[in-house]
Phi, psi and omega in degrees: 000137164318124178291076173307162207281004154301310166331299212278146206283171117350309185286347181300284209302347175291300188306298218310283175329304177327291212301247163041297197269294182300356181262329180312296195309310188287356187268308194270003177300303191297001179257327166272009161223201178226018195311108179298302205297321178283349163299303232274282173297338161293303180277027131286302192252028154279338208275334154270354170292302192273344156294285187287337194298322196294306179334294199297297170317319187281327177293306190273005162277356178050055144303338212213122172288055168213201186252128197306348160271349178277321164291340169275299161341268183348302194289306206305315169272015124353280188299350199274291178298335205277323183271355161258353151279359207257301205277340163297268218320328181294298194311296216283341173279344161284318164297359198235346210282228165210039186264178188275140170255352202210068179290155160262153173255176176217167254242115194269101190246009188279339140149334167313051205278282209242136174295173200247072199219125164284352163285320194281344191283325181323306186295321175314314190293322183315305186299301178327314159294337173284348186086031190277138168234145207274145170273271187241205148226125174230163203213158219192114153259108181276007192092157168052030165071041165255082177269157213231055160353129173214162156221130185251127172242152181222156206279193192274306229255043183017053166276325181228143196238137162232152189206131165278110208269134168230111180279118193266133180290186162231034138264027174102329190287160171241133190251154193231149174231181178231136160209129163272137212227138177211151195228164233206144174288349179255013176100008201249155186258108160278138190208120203240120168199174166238039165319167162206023174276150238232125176241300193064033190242171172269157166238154178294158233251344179246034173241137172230130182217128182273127162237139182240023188342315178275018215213091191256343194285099173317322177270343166290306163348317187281273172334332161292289162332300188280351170289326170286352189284277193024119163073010162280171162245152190244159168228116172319104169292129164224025171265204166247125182324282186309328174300299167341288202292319175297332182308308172320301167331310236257289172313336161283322177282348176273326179284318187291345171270331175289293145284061166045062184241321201259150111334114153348156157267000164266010179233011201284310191260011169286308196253349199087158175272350171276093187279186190281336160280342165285315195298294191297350130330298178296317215280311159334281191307326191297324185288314167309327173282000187261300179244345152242016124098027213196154176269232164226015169221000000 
C-alpha cells in the first residue's frame, strides 16, 4: 500500500532544506579554496541535495506511485549513474585528446617559480630548516595551454629529493601537492607524496609509492618518508633533477604499455591512448579520490 504524503514526518522536508542549504554552502566554500577535504565533503552533499531534493519533489508532486524512500533510493543512484557516465565520456575524451599524459619537463626560465602564498613561504622556510636546498624550477607543458610549474629541493647528504607540484585550479587558485623522492643502493624508487590528481596507471615493480591525499601537512609527509627509508641503505642523487624527472616519465609510459594501461602508439590514433581497463582504473580512482578522498595504491 502506498504512504500516503500526510505520512511522511516532518524532519524528511528538514534533511532535505539541511542537505541543500549545506551543498550551497560548501559549494562556494570548493570555489574559494583547493581544500581536499572541502572538495571531498562538497560532492557527498550535492549528490544529496540533488537526491533527496529530486525525492522529495517527485513525492508531493505525486510523479510516482511510490513511498519517498523508494524515491530517494533511486535518485540517489540516479545520480550515481549520471555521473559515472559523465566522468567515462571525460576519461575517453582524454584519451582522444593531444593533452600530455606523461609530459617532460623543462628548465623553468619565465621568472614564475613560486607563488606569493604564506603557507607556501612556510614550506619554504621549513625546507630551509631541514637543511633542503634548491636545485632547479621546471615547467611541464601538457597542451592547450595548460602548464603545470615544480620546484625541486634536494636534502644536505643528496637522500632525499623533494619536489613541489603547483597545480592551476579552475577557479583560478594554485593548489600544491608534495613528494619525496629516495633511491635504495638495490635499485629500489622509494616515493612518498600527497598528490590528489587521479593517475590509474601502473609503476614500474622496484618503486614504492606512499600516496597520501589526505596528508597536506609537509612535516608529517616528511616523517612519514623517512620512517619508510628505516633499514634501507640509500643512494646519493648525483644526476641532473630534470634528466631524472624526464627519465620517470619515460619508464612510466613504457611500464604503462606494457601493462596494458596505454595503447601501443602505432595503434594510438586509431584507438585512442587509453585502453579500457586503463579507462576503467582512472574512472576507479577519479571515484575515490572524488568521495573518500584516497588513490588505489
Amino acid at each position: 500500500m502506498d504512504i500516503p504524503q500526510s505520512a511522511l514526518s516532518p524532519y524528511v522536508e528538514y534533511f532535505v532544506y539541511i542537505c541543500i542549504g549545506l551543498s550551497l554552502f560548501l559549494g562556494i566554500m570548493n570555489n574559494r579554496s583547493t581544500s581536499l577535504k572541502v572538495s571531498v565533503f562538497n560532492r557527498w552533499a550535492r549528490w544529496l541535495a540533488v537526491s533527496q531534493g529530486a525525492a522529495y519533489l517527485a513525492f508531493e508532486g505525486n510523479w510516482f506511485e511510490r513511498p519517498f524512500w523508494v524515491l530517494s533510493v533511486t535518485f540517489f543512484l540516479g545520480w550515481m549513474l549520471l555521473e559515472t557516465i559523465y566522468t567515462w565520456f571525460a576519461i575517453s575524451a582524454l584519451s582522444q585528446s593531444g593533452l600530455a599524459l606523461f609530459p617532460r619537463f623543462k628548465e623553468n626560465t619565465s621568472g614564475e617559480e613560486w607563488p606569493a602564498q604564506k603557507q607556501l613561504f612556510e614550506v619554504k622556510d621549513w625546507l630551509r630548516g631541514k637543511g633542503f636546498s634548491r636545485s632547479t624550477a621546471v615547467l611541464a607543458d601538457l597542451g592547450h595551454g595548460i602548464q603545470v610549474r615544480s620546484s625541486i629541493f634536494q636534502s644536505e647528504d643528496n637522500s632525499i629529493r623533494f619536489q613541489i607540484l603547483f597545480v592551476p585550479q579552475s577557479n583560478g587558485d594554485i593548489g600544491y601537492c608534495f613528494s619525496f623522492a629516495s633511491e635504495t643502493e638495490s635499485g629500489e624508487r622509494i616515493v612518498t607524496d600527497n598528490l590528489y590528481m587521479p593517475y590509474g596507471g601502473f609503476y614500474p615493480s622496484s618503486w614504492y609509492v606512499l600516496r597520501k591525499p589526505w596528508c597536506r601537512s609537509i612535516v608529517s609527509l616528511y616523517k612519514q618518508h623517512r620512517k619508510r627509508l628505516k633499514n634501507r641503505k640509500l643512494q646519493a642523487f648525483d644526476d641532473d633533477p630534470i634528466d631524472d624527472l624526464n627519465n620517470q616519465q619515460r619508464v612510466l609510459e613504457k611500464t604503462n604499455i606494457e601493462e596494458g594501461f596505454l595503447v601501443p602508439p602505432h595503434l594510438q590514433e586509431e584507438m585512442g591512448r587509453i585502453t579500457w581497463e586503463g579507462r576503467y582504473r582512472v574512472w576507479k580512482e577519479v571515484w575515490l579520490l572524488n568521495y573518500f578522498g584516497r588513490p588505489t595504491v
